[in-house]
C-alpha positions as CSV (number, residue, x, y, z in Angstrom):
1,X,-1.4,-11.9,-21.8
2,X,0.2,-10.7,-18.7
3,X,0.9,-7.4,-19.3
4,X,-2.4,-7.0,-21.2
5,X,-4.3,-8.0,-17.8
6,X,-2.0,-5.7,-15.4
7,X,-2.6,-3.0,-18.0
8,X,-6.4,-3.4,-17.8
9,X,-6.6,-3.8,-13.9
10,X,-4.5,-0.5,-13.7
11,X,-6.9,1.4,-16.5
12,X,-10.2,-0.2,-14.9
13,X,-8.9,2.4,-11.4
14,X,-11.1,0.5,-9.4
15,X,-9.8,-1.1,-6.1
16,X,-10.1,-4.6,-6.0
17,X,-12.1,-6.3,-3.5
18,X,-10.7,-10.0,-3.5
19,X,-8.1,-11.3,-3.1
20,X,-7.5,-12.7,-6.2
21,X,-9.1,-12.7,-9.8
22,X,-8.9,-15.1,-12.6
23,X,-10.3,-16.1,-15.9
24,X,-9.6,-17.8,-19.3
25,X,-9.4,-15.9,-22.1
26,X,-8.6,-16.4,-26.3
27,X,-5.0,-14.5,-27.8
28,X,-3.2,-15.5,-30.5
29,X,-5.3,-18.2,-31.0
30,X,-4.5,-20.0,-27.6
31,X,-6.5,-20.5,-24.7
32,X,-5.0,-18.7,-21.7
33,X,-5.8,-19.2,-17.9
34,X,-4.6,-15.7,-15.7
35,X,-4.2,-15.3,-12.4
36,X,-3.8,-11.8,-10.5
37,X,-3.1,-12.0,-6.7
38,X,-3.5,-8.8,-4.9
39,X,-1.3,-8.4,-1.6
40,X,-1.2,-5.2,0.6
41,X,1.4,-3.1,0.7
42,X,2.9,-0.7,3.6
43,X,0.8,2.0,1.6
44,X,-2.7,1.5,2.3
45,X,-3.2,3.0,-1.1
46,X,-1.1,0.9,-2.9
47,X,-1.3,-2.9,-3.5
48,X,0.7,-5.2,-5.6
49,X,-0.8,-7.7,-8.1
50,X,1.1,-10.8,-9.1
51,X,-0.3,-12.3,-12.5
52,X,0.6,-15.6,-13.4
53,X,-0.7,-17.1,-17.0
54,X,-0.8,-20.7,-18.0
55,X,-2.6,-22.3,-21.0
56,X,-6.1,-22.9,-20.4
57,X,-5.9,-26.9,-21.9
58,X,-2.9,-28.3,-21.0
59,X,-2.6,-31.5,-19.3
60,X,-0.4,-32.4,-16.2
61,X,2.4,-30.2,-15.7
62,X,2.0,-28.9,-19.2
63,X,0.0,-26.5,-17.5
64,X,2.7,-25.1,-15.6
65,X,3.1,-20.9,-15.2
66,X,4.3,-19.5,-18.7
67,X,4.7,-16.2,-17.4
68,X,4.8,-13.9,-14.3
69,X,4.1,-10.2,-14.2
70,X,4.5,-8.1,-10.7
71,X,3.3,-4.8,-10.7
72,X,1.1,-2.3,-8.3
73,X,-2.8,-0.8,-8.1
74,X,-2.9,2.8,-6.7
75,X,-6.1,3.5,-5.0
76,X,-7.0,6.9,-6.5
77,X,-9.0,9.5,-3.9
C-alpha cells in the first residue's frame, strides 16, 4: 500500500500543495488508512514524502503504523 501510493504521487507529477494527504482505501481485501507527509528539502524542487499505512478498523493500538515508505517528489519545469 505504501509503495503503491509513493508510486502514484510520483506518476500524478503534480506538486503538492499541503502538507500532508491521507485517505482509506481497499487491497487485498483489507481496509487500509495512508498517510503521506511532504517536507521541504534544501532543493526547492525537491520534497520528500513520508507515507505511513495502518489498517483502516483497528481498535486501540491495533492501529498502530504497519509500514513506512520515505521517498522524494521532483517538481518538473
Amino acid at each position: 500500500v505504501a509503495e503503491n501510493q509513493l508510486h502514484r504521487l510520483q506518476a500524478a507529477k503534480q506538486w503538492p500543495d499541503a502538507s500532508e494527504q491521507k485517505d482509506v482505501l481497499e487491497q487485498d481485501g483489507r481496509r487500509w488508512q495512508w498517510q503521506a507527509r511532504f517536507e521541504n528539502t534544501v532543493d526547492p524542487d525537491l520534497k520528500r514524502v513520508i507515507i505511513d499505512v495502518r489498517l483502516a478498523d483497528a481498535p486501540g493500538d491495533a492501529g498502530a503504523v504497519q509500514a513506512r515508505v520515505i521517498g522524494f517528489l521532483a517538481r518538473l519545469s
